[in-house]
KEDREN-518003 format. One record per residue: residue number from 1; residue in three letters; x, y, z of N, C-alpha, C, O in turn. Coordinates in Angstrom, 2 decimals, decimal comma, m for minus. Example, Ala and Ser with C-alpha at 12.3 -4.5 7.8 and 13.67 -1.06 7.14 Angstrom:
<guses>
(guse 1; ala; (13,19; m5,69; 7,80); (12,30; m4,50; 7,80); (13,20; m3,30; 7,80); (14,24; m3,32; 8,46))
(guse 2; ser; (12,85; m2,25; 7,08); (13,67; m1,06; 7,14); (12,90; 0,03; 7,87); (13,41; 1,14; 8,04))
</guses>
This chain:
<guses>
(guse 1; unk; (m3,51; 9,07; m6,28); (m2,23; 8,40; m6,22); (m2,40; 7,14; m5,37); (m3,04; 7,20; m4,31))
(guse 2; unk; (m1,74; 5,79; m5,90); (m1,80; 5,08; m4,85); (m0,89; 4,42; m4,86); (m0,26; 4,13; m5,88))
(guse 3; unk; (m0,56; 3,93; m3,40); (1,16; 3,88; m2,98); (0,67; 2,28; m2,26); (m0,28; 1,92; m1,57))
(guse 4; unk; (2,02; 1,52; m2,90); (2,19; m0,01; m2,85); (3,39; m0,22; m1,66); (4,60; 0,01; m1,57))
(guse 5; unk; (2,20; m0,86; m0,71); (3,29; m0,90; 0,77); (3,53; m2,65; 0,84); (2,72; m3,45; 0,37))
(guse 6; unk; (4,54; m2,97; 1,37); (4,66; m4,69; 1,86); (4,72; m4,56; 3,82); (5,22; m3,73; 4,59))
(guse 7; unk; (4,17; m5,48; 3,96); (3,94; m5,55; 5,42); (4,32; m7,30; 5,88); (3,65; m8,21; 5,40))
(guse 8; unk; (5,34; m7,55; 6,74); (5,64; m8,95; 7,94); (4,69; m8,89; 8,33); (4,08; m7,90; 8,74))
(guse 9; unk; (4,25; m10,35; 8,23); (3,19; m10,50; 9,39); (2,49; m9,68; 10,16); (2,33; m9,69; 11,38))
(guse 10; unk; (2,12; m9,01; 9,38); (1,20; m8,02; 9,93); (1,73; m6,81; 10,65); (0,77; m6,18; 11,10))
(guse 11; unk; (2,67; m6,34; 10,89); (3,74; m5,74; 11,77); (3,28; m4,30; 11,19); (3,56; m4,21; 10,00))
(guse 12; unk; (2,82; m3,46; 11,57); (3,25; m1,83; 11,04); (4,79; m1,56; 11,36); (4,95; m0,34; 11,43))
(guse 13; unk; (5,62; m2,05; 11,50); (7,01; m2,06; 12,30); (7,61; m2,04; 11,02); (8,49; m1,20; 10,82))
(guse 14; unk; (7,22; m2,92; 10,01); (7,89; m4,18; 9,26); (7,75; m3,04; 7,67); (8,58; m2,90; 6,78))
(guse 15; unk; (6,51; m2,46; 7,81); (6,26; m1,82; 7,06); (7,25; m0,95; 5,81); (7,95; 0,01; 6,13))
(guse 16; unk; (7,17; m1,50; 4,32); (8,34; m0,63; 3,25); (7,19; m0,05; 2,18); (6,29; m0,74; 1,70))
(guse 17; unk; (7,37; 1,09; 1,96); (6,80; 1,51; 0,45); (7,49; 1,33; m0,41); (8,60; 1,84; m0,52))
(guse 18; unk; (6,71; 0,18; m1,59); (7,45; 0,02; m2,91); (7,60; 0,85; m3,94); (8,46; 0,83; m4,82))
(guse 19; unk; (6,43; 1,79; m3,73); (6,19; 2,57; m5,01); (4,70; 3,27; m4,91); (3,74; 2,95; m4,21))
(guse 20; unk; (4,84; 4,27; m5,81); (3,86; 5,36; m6,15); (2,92; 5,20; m7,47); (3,65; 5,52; m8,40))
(guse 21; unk; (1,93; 4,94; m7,87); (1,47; 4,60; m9,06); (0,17; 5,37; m8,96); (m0,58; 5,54; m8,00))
(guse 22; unk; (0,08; 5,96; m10,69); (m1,24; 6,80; m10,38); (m2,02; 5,88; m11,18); (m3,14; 6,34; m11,39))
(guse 23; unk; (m1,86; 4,90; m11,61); (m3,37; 3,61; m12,14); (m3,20; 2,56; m11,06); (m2,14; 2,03; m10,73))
(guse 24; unk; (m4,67; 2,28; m10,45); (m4,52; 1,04; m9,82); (m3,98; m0,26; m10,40); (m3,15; m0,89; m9,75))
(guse 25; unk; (m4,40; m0,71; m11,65); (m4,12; m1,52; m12,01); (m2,76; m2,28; m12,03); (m2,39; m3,45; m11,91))
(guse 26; unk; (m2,03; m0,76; m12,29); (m0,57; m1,37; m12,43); (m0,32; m1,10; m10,28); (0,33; m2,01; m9,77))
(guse 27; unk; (m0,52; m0,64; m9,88); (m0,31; m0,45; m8,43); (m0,45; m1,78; m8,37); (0,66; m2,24; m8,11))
(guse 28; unk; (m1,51; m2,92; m8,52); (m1,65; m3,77; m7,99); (m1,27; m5,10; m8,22); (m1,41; m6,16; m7,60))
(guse 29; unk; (m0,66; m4,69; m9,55); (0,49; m5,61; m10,28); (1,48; m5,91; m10,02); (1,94; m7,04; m10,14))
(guse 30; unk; (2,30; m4,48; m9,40); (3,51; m4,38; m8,53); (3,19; m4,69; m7,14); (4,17; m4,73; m6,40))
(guse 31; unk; (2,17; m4,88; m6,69); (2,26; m4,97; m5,16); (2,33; m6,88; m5,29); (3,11; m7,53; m4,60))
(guse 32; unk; (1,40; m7,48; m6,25); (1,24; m9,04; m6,52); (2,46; m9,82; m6,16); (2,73; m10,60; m5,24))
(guse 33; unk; (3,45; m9,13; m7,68); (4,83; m9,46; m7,97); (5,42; m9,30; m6,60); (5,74; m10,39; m6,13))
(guse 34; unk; (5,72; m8,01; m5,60); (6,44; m7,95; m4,78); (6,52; m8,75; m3,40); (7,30; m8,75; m2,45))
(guse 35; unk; (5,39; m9,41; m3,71); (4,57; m10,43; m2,34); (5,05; m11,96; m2,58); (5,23; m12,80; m1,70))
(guse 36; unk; (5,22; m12,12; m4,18); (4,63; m13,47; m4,85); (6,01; m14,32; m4,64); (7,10; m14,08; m5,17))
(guse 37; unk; (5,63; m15,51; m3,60); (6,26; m16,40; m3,03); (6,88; m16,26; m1,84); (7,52; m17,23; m1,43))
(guse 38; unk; (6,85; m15,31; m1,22); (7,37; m14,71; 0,26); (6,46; m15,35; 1,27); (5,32; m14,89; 1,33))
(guse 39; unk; (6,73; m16,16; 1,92); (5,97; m16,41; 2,98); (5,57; m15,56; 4,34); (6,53; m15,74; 5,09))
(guse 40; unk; (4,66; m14,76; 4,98); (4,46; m13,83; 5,60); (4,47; m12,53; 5,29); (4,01; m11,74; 6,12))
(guse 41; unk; (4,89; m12,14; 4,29); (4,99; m10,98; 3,58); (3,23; m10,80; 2,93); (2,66; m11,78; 2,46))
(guse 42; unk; (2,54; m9,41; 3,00); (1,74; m9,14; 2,33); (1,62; m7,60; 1,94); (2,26; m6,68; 2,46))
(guse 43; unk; (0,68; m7,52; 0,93); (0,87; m6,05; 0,53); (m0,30; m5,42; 0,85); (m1,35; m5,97; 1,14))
(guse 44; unk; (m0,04; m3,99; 0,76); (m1,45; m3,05; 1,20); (m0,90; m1,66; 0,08); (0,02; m0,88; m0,16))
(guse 45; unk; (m2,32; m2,12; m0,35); (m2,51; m0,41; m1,49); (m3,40; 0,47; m0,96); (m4,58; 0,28; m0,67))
(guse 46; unk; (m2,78; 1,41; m0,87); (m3,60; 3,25; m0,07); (m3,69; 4,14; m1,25); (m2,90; 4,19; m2,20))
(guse 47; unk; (m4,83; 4,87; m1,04); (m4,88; 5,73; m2,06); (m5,20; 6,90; m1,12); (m5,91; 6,91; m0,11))
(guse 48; unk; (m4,13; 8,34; m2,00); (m4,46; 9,53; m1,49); (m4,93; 10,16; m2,66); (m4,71; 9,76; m3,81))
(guse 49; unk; (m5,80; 11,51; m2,23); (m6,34; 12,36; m3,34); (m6,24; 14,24; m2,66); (m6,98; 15,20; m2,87))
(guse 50; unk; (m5,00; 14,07; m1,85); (m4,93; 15,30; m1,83); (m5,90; 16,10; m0,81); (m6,00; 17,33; m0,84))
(guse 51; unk; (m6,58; 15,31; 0,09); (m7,63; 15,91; 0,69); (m6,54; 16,10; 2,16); (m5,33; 15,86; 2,20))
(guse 52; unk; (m7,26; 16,51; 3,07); (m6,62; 16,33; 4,73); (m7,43; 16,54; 5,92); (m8,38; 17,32; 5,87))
(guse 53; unk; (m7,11; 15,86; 7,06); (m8,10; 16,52; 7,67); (m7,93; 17,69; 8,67); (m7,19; 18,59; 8,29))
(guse 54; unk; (m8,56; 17,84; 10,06); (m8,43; 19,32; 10,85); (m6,98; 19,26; 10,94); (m6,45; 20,37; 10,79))
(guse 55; unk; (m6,33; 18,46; 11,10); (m4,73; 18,57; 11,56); (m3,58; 18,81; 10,71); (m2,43; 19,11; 11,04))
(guse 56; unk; (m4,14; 18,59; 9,42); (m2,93; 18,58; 8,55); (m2,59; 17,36; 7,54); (m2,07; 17,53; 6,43))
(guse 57; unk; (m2,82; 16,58; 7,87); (m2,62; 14,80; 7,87); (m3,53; 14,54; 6,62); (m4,66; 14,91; 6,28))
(guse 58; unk; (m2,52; 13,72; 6,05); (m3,51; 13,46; 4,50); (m4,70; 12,19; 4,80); (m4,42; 11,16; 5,42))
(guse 59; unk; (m5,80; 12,43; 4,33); (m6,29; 11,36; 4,73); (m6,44; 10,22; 3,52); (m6,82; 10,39; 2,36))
(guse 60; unk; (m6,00; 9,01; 4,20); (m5,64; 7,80; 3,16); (m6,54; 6,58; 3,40); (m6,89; 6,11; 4,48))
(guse 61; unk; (m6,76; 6,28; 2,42); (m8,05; 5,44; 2,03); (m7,27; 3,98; 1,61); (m6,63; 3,84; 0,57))
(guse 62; unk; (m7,49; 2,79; 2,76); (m6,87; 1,58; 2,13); (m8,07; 0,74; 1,17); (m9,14; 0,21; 1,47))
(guse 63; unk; (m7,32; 0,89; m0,12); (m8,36; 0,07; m1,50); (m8,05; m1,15; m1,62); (m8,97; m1,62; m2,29))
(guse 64; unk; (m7,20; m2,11; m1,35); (m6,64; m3,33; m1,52); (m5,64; m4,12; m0,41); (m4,64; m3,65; 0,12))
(guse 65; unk; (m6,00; m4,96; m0,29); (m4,53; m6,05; 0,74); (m4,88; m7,42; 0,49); (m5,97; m7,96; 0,32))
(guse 66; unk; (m3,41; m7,96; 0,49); (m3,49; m9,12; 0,80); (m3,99; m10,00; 1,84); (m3,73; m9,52; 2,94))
(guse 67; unk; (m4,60; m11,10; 1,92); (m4,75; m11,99; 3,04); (m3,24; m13,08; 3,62); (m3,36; m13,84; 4,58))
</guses>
């Protein structure tokens, strides 16, 4: 699964999930569009697969971001 986040200036604060997509391709289509012309705004795609580690906590793998 991979989930299409937008991020302010870098802020984890700022941080929204747009959406859930199980093909990257389109994940990263929607993350493009949701960025495209926003000044400071960028996106970050995570992918989970269901794994976790000692604690519980899914562990998430970032595959893509904007600069």
């Amino acid at each position: 699964m991979f989930h299409v986040i937008t991020e302010q200036d870098y802020s984890e604060f700022s941080r929204k999930q747009i959406g859930e997509y199980s093909k990257f391709e389109r994940a990263l289509e929607v993350a493009q569009k949701a960025v495209e012309g926003k000044k400071g705004l960028r996106y970050i795609i995570e992918k989970t697969d269901g794994h976790v580690d000692s604690y519980g906590n899914q562990i998430i793998t970032v595959v893509a971001e904007s600069e």
